[in-house]
N, CA, C and O atoms as a GROMACS GRO file, in nm:
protein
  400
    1UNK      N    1   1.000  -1.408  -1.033
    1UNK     CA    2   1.051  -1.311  -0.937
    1UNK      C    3   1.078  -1.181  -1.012
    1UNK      O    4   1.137  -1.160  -1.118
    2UNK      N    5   1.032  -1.119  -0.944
    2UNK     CA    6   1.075  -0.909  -1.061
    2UNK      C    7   1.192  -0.886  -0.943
    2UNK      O    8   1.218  -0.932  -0.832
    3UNK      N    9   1.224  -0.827  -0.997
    3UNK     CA   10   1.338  -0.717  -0.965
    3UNK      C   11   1.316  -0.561  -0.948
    3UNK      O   12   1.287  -0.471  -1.027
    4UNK      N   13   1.342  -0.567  -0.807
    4UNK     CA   14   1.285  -0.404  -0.782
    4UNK      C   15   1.399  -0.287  -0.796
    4UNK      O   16   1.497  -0.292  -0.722
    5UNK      N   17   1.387  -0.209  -0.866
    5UNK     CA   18   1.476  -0.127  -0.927
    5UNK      C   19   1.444   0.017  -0.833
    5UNK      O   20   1.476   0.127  -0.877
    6UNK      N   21   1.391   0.005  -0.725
    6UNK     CA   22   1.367   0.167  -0.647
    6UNK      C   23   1.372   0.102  -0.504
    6UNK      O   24   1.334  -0.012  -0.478
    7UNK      N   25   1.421   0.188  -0.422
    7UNK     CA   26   1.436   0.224  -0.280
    7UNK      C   27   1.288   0.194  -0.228
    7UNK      O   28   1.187   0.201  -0.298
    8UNK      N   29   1.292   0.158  -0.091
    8UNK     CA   30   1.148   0.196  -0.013
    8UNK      C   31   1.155   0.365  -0.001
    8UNK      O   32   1.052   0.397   0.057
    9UNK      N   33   1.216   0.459  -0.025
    9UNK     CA   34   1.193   0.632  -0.042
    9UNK      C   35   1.164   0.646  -0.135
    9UNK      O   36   1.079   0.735  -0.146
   10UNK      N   37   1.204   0.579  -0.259
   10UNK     CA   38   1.127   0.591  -0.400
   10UNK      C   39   1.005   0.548  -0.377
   10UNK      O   40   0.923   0.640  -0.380
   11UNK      N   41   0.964   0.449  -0.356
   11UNK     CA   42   0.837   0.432  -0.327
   11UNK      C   43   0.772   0.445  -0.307
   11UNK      O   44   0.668   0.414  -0.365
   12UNK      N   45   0.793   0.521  -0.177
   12UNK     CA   46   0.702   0.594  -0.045
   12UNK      C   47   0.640   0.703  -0.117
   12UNK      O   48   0.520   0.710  -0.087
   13UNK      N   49   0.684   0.805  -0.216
   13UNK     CA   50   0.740   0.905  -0.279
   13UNK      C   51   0.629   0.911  -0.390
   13UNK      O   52   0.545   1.000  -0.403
   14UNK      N   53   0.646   0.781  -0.478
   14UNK     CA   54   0.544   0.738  -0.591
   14UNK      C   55   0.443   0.739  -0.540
   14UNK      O   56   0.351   0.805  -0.588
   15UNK      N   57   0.426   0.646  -0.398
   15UNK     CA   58   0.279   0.616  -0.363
   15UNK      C   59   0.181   0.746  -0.326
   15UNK      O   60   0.059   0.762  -0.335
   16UNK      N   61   0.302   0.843  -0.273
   16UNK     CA   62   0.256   0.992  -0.231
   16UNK      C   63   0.210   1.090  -0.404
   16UNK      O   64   0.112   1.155  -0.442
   17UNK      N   65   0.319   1.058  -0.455
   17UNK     CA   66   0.222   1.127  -0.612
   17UNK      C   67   0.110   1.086  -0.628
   17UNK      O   68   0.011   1.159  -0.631
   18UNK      N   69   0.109   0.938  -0.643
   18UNK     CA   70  -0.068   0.829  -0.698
   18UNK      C   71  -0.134   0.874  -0.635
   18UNK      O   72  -0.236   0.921  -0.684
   19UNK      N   73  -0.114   0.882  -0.507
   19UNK     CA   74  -0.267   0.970  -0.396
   19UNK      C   75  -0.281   1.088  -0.434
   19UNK      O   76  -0.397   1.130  -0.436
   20UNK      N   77  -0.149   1.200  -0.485
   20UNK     CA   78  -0.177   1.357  -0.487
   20UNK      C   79  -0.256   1.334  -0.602
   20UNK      O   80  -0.370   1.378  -0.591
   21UNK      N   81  -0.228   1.276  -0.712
   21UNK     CA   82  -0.243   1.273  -0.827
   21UNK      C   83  -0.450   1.252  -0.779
   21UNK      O   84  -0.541   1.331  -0.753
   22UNK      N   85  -0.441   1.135  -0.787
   22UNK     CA   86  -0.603   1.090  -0.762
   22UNK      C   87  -0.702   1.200  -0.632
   22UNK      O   88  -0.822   1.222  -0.638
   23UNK      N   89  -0.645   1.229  -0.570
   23UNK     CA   90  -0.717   1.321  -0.447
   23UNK      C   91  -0.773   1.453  -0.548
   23UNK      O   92  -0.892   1.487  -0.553
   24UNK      N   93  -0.667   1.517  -0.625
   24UNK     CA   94  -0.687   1.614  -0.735
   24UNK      C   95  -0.772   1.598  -0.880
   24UNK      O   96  -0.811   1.690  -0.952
   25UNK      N   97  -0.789   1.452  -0.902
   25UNK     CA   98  -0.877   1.424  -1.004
   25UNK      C   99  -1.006   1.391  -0.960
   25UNK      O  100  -1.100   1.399  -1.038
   26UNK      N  101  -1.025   1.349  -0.823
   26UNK     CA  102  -1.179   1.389  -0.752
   26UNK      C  103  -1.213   1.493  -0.722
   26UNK      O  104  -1.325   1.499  -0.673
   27UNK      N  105  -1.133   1.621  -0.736
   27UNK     CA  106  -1.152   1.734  -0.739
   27UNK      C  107  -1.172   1.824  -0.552
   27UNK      O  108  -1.247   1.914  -0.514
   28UNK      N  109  -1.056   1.736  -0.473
   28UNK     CA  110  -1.100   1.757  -0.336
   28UNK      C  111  -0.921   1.811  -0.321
   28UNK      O  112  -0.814   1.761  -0.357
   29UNK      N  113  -0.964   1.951  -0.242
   29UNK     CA  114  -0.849   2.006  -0.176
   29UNK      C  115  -0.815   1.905  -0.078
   29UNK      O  116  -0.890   1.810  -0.052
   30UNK      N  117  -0.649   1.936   0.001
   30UNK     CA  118  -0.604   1.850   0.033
   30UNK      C  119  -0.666   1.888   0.221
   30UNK      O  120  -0.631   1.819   0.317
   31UNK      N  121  -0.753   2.001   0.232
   31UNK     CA  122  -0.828   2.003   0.374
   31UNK      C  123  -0.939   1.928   0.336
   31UNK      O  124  -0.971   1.846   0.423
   32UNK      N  125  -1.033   1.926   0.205
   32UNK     CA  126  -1.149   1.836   0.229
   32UNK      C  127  -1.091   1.658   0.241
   32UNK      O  128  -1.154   1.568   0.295
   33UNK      N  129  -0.990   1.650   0.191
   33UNK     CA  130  -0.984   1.508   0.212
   33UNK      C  131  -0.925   1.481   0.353
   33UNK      O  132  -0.955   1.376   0.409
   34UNK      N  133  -0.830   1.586   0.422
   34UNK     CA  134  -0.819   1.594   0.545
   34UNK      C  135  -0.916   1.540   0.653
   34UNK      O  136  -0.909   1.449   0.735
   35UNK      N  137  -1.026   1.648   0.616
   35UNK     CA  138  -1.175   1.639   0.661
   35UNK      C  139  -1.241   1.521   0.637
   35UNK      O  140  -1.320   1.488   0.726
   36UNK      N  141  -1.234   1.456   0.554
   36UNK     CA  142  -1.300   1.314   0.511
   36UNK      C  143  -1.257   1.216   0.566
   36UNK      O  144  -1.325   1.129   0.620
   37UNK      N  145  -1.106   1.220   0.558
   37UNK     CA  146  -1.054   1.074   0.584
   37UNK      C  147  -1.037   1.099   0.766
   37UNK      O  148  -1.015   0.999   0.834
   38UNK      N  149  -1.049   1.227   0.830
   38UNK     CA  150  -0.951   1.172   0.996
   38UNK      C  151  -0.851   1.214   0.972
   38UNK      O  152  -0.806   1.252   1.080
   39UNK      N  153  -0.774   1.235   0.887
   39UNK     CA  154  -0.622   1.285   0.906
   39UNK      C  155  -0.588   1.402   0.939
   39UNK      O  156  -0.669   1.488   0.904
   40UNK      N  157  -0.482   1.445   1.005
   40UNK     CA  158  -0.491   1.624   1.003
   40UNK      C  159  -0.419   1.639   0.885
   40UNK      O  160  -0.352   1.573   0.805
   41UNK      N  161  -0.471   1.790   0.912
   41UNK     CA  162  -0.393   1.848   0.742
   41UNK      C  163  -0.218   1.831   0.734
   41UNK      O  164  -0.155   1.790   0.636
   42UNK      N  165  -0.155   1.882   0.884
   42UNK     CA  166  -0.028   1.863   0.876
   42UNK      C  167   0.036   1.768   0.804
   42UNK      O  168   0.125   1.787   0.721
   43UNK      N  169  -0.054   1.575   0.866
   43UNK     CA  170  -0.013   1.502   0.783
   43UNK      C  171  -0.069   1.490   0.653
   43UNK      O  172  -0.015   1.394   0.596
   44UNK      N  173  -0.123   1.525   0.607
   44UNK     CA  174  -0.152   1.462   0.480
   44UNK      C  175  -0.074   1.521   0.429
   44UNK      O  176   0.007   1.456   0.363
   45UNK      N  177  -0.061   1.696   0.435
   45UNK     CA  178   0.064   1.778   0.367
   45UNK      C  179   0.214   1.726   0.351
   45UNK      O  180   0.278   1.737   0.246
   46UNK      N  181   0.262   1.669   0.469
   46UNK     CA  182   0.397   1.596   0.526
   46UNK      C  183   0.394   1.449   0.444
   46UNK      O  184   0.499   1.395   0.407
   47UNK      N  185   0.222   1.376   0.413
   47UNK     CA  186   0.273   1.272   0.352
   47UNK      C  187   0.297   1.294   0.168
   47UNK      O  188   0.384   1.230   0.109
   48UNK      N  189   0.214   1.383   0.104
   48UNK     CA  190   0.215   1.433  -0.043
   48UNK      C  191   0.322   1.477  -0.070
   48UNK      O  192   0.365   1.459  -0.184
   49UNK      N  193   0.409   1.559   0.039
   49UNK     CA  194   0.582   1.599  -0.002
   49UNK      C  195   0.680   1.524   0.053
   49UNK      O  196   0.789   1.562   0.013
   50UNK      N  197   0.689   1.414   0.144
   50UNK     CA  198   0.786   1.340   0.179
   50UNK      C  199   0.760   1.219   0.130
   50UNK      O  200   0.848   1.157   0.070
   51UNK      N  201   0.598   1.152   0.154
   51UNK     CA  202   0.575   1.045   0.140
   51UNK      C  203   0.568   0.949   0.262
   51UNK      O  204   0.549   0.830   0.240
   52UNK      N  205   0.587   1.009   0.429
   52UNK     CA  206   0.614   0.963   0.549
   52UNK      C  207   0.405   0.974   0.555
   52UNK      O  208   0.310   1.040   0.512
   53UNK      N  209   0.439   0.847   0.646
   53UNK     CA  210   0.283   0.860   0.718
   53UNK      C  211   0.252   0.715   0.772
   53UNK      O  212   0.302   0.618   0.714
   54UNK      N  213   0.151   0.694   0.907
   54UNK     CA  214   0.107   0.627   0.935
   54UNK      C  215   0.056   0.503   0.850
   54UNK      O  216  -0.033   0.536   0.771
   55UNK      N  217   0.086   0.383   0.847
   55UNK     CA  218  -0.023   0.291   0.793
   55UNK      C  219  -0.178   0.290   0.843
   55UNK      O  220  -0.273   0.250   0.775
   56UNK      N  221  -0.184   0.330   0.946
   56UNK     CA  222  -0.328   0.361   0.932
   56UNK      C  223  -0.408   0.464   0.887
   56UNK      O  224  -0.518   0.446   0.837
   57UNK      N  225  -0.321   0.647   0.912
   57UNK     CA  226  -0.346   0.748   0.795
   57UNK      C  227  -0.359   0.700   0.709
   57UNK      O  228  -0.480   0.680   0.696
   58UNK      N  229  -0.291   0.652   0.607
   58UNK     CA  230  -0.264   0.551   0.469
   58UNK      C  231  -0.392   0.514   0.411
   58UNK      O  232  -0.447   0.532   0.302
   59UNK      N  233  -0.432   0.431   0.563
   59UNK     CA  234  -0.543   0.295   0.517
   59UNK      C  235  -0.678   0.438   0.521
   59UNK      O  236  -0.766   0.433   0.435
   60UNK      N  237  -0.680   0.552   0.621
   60UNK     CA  238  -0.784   0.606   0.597
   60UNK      C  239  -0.777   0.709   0.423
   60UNK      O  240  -0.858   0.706   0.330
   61UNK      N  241  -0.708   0.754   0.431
   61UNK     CA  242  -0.686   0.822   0.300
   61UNK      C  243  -0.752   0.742   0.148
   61UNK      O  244  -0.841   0.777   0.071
   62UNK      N  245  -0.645   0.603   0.152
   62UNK     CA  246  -0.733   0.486   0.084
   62UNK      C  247  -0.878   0.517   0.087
   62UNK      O  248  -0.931   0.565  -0.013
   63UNK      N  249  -0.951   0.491   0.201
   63UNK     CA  250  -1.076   0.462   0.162
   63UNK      C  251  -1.173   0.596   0.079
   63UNK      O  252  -1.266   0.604  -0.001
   64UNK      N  253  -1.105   0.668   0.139
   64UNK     CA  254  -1.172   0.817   0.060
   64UNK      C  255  -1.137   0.836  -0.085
   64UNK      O  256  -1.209   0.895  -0.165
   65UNK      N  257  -0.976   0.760  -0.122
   65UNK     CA  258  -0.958   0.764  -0.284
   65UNK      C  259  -1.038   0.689  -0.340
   65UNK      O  260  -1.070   0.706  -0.457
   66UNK      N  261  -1.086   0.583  -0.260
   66UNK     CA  262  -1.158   0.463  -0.344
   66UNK      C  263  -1.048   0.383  -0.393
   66UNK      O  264  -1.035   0.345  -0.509
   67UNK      N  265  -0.948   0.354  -0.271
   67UNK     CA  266  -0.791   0.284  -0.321
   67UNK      C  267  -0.792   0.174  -0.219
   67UNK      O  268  -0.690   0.110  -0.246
   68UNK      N  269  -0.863   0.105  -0.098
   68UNK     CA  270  -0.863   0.033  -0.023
   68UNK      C  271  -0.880  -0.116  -0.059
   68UNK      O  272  -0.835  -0.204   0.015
   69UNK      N  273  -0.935  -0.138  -0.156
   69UNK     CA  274  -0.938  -0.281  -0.217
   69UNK      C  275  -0.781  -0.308  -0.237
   69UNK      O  276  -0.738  -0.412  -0.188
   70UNK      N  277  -0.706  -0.236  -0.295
   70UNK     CA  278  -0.561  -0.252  -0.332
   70UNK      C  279  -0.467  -0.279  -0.221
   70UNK      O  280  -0.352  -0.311  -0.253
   71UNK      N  281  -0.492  -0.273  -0.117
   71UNK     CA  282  -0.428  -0.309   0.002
   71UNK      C  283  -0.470  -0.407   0.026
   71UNK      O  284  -0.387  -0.463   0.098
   72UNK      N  285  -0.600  -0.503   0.001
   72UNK     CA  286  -0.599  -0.640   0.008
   72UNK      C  287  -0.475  -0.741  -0.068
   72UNK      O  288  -0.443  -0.857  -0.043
   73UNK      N  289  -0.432  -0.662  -0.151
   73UNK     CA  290  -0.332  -0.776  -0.209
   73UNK      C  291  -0.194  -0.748  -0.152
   73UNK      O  292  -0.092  -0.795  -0.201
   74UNK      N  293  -0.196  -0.677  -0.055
   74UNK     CA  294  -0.057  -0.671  -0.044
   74UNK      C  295   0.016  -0.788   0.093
   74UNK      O  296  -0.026  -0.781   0.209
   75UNK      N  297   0.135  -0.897   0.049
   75UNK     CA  298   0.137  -0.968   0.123
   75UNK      C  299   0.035  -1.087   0.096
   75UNK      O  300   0.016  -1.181   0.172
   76UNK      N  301  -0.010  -1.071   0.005
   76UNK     CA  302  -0.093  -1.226   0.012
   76UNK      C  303   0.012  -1.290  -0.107
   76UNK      O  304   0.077  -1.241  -0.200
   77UNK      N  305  -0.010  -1.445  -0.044
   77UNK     CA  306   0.064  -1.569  -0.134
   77UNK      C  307   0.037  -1.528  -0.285
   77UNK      O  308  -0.074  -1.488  -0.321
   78UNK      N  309   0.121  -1.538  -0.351
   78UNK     CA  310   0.116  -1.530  -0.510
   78UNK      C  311   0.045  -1.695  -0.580
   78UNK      O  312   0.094  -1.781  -0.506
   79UNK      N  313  -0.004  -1.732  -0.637
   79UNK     CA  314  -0.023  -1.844  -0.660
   79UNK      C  315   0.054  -1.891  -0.741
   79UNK      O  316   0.065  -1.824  -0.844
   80UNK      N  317   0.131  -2.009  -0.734
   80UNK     CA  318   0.246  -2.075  -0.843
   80UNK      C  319   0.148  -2.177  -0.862
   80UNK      O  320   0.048  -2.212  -0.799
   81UNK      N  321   0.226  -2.232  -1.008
   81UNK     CA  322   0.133  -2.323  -1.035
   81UNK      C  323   0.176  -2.468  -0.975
   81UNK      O  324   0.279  -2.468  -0.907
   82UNK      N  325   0.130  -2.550  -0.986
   82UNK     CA  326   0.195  -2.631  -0.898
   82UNK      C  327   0.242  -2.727  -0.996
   82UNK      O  328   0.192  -2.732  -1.109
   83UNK      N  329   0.350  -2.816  -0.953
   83UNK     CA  330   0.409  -2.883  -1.087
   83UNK      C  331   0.366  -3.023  -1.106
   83UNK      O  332   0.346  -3.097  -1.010
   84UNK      N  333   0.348  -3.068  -1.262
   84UNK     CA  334   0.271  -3.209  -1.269
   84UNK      C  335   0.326  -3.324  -1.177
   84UNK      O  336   0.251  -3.415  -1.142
   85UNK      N  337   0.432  -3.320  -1.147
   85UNK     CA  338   0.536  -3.432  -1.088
   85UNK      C  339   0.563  -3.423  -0.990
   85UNK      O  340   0.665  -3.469  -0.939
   86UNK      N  341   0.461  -3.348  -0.928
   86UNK     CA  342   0.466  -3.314  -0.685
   86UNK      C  343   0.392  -3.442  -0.718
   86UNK      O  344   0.340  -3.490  -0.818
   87UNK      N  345   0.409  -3.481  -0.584
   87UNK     CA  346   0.362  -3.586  -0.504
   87UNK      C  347   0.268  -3.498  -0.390
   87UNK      O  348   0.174  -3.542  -0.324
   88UNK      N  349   0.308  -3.402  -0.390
   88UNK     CA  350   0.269  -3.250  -0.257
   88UNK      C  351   0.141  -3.209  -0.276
   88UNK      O  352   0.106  -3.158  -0.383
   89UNK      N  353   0.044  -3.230  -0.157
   89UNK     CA  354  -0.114  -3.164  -0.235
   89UNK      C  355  -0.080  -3.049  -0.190
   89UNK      O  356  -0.110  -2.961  -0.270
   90UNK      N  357  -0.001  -2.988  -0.040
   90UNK     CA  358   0.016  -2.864  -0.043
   90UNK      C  359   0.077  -2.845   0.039
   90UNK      O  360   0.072  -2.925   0.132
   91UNK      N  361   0.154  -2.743   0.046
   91UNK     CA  362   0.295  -2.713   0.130
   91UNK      C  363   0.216  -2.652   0.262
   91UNK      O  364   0.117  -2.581   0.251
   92UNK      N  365   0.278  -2.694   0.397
   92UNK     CA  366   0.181  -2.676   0.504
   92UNK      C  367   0.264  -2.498   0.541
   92UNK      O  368   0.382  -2.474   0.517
   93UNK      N  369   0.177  -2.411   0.593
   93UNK     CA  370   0.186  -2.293   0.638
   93UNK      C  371   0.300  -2.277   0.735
   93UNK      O  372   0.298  -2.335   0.844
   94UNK      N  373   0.395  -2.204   0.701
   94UNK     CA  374   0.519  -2.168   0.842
   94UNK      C  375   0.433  -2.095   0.960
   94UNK      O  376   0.348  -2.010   0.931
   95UNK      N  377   0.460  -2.134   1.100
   95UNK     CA  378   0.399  -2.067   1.188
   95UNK      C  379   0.503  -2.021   1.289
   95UNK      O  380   0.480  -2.010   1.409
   96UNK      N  381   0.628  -1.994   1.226
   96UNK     CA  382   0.756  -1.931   1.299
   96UNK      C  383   0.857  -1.983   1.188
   96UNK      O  384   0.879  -2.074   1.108
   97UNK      N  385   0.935  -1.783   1.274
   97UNK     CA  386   1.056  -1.777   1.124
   97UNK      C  387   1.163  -1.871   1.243
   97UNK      O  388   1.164  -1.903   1.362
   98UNK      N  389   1.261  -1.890   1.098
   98UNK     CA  390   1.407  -1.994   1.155
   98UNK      C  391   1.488  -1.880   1.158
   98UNK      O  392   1.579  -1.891   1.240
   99UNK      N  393   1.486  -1.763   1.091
   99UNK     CA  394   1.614  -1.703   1.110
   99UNK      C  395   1.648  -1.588   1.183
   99UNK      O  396   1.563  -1.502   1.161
  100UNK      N  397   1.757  -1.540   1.280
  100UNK     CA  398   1.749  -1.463   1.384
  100UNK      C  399   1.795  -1.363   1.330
  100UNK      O  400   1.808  -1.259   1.393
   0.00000   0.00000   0.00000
């Protein structure tokens, strides 16, 4: 288990540098990637200085960084290893939470 040492605004924030950062090392103003991905300029501007934006802006922006594979891992099961002394071939899938 890690320990997360930043806010979801820290975050949001970082993830908005990594995109400014990479959008600028493909060498694309922030209207051509506007233009590329579907987004308007407002947001993309609003997401590079706040870090606020649609998950689907997001997911289009991604594909124009060449950053969309990286959203496949997010939310998927981590693999543990499983221990010599289960009896368990495998823990069956929750299909509803218990807690209100």
């Amino acid at each position: 288990m890690s320990i997360i040492l930043k806010t979801p605004d820290e975050v949001m924030i970082d993830i908005a540098k990594r995109a400014k950062a990479k959008r600028l090392a493909l060498n694309l103003t922030q209207e051509g990637l506007a233009n590329r991905s579907g987004v308007s300029l407002p947001s993309l501007k609003r997401f590079e200085k706040s870090g606020l934006i649609s998950l689907s802006s997001l997911l289009d922006i991604a594909v124009v960084l060449g950053s969309l594979e990286e959203f496949e891992e997010l939310f998927k099961p981590r693999n543990a290893r499983p221990s010599l002394f289960s009896l368990e071939s495998k823990p069956s899938k929750r299909k509803r939470g218990a807690i209100k």
